[in-house]
C-alpha atoms as one frame of an Amber mdcrd trajectory, in Angstrom:
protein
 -52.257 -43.905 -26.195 -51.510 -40.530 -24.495 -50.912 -37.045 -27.503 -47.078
 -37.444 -26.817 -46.786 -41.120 -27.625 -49.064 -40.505 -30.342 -46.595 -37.570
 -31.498 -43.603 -39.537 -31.379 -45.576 -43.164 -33.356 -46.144 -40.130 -36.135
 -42.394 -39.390 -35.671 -41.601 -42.897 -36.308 -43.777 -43.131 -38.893 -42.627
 -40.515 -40.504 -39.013 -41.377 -40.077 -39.511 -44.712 -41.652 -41.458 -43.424
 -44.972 -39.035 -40.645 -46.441 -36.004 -43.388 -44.926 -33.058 -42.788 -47.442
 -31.387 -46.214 -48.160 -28.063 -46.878 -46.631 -26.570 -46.848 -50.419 -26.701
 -42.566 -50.617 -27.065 -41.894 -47.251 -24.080 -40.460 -47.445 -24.952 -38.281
 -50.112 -28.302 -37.111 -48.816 -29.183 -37.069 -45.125 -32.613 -38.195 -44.204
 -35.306 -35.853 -42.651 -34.681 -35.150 -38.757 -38.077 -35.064 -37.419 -38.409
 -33.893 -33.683 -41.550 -32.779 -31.771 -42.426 -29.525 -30.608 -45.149 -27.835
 -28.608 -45.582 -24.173 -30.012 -46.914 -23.725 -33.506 -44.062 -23.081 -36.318
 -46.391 -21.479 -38.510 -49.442 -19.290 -38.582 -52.118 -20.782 -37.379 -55.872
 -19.246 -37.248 -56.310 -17.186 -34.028 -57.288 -19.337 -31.364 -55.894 -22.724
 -32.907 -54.161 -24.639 -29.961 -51.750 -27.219 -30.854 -51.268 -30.223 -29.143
 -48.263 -31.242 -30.573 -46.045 -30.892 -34.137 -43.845 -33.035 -36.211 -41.430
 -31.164 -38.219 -38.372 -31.985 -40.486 -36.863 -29.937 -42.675 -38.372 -27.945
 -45.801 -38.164 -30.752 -47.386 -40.718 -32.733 -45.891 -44.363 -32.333 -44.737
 -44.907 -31.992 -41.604 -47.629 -33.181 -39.550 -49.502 -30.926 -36.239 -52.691
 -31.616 -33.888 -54.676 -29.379 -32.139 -56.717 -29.316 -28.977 -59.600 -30.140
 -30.993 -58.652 -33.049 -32.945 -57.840 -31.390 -36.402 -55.070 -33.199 -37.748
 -52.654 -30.348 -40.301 -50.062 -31.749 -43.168 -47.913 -29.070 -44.324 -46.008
 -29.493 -47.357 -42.580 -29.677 -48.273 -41.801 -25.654 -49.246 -43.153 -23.979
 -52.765 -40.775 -21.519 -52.700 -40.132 -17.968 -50.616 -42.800 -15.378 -52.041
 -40.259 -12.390 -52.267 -38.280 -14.602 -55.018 -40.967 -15.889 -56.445 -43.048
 -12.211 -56.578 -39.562 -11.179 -58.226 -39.423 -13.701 -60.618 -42.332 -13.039
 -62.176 -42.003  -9.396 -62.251 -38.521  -9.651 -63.315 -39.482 -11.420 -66.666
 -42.295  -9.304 -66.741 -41.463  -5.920 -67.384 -38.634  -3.434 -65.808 -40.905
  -0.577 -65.489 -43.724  -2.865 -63.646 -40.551  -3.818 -61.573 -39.953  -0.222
 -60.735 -43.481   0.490 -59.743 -44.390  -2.054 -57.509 -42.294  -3.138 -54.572
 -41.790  -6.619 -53.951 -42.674  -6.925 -50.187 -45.834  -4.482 -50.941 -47.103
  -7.088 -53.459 -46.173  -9.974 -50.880 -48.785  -8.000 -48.633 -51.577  -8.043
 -51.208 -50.871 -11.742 -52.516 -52.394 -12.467 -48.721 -55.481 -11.234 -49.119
 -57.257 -12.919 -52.195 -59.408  -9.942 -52.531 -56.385  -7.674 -53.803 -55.089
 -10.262 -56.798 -57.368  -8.069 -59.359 -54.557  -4.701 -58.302 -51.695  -7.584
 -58.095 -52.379  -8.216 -61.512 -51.389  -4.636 -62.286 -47.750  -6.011 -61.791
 -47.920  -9.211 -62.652 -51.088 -10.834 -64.547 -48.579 -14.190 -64.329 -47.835
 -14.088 -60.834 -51.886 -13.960 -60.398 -52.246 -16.986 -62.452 -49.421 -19.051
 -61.003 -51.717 -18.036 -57.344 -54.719 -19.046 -59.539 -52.948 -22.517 -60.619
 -52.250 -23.081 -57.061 -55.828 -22.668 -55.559 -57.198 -24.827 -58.270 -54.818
 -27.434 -57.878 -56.394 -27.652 -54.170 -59.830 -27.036 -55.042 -59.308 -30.048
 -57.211 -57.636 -32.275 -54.694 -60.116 -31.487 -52.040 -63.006 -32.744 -54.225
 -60.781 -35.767 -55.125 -59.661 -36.985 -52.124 -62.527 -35.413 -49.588 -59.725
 -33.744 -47.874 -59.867 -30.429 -47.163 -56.220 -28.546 -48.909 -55.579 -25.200
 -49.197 -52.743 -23.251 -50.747 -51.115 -21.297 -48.005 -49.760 -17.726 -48.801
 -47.941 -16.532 -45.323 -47.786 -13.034 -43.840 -44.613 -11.500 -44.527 -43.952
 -11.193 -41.063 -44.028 -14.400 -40.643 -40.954 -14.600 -43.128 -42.583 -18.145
 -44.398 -42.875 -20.114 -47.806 -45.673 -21.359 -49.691 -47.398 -24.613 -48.273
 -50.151 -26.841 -49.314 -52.012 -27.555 -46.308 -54.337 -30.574 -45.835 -56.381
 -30.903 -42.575 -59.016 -33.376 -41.356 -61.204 -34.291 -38.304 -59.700 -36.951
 -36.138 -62.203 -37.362 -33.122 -63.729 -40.632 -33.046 -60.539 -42.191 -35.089
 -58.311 -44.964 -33.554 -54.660 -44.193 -33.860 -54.350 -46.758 -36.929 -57.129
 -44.670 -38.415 -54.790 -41.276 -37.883 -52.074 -42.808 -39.512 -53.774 -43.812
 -42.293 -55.368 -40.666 -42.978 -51.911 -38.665 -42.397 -50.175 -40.705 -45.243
 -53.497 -40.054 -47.157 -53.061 -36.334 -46.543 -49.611 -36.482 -47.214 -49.604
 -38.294 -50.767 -52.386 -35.207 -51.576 -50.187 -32.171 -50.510 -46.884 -33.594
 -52.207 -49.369 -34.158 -55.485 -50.273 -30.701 -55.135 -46.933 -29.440 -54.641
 -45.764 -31.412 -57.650 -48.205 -30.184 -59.901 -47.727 -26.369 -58.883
């Protein structure tokens, strides 16, 4: 099976788990998954992407890359300026008048920085904290690699867990098992943040 008819078995597959029954379709519409070539998020420099399942925030989403790493996104954790203004909303006012919300969005990126962050918001920190250990804790669970994903702010994104494994040497049976694997993982992890 040829990358594009493995994209669109994926899209099937995909399709056919988050189905919503005829009964509320009306009500709710299910996901619209489509295919797409170019990379919707950040990926690290030099990542190549075969191909990419997406839906709406809603749902993971599932991409390949040249080299065989398979990527589950999760369904959104929120946009970081409302989130970073949550917290320093219920915070303090005066914090909220010292710190700027898209400055802090900058230093929530780099992990180094969360010491200064916590200048701001010491609960904002923690809820980061929560997050990383919540994938720490799933990796060594499932023997999945997750990570929380914090996005640039110019990439104007939303929190993600991420989930990513090896699939060279895997039949395609063995990449769709280990994509609904993946998947249960980052919407545990994005239920327990």
């Amino acid at each position: 099976m040829n990358e594009d008819e493995f994209a669109v078995r994926v899209k099937e597959h995909l399709r056919k788990r988050y189905d919503i029954p005829e009964v509320i379709r009306e009500r709710l519409s299910p996901p619209d998954y489509y295919i797409e070539k170019e990379p919707h998020f950040k990926f690290p420099e030099g990542t190549k992407l075969k191909w990419c399942v997406r839906g709406s925030g809603a749902y993971p989403e599932v991409h390949e890359d040249v080299e065989g790493r398979i990527f589950i996104w999760s369904p959104t954790r929120g946009d970081p300026s409302e989130v970073i203004d949550g917290y320093l909303e219920r915070e303090s006012r005066r914090k909220r008048w010292m710190f700027d919300t898209f400055q802090l969005w900058d230093m929530i990126c780099d992990r180094k920085k969360w010491k200064e962050v916590e200048k701001a918001s010491k609960k904002l920190v923690d809820w980061l904290r929560h997050a990383d250990e919540i994938a720490e804790e799933l990796t060594r669970k499932s023997g999945i690699k997750i990570i929380f994903y914090i996005p640039l702010r110019s990439e104007g994104d939303r929190f993600h867990f991420i989930a990513s494994f090896d699939s060279k040497g895997m039949n395609d049976e063995e990449k769709i098992t280990m994509i609904d694997k993946a998947i249960d993982i980052v919407e545990e992890a994005a239920n327990l943040l």
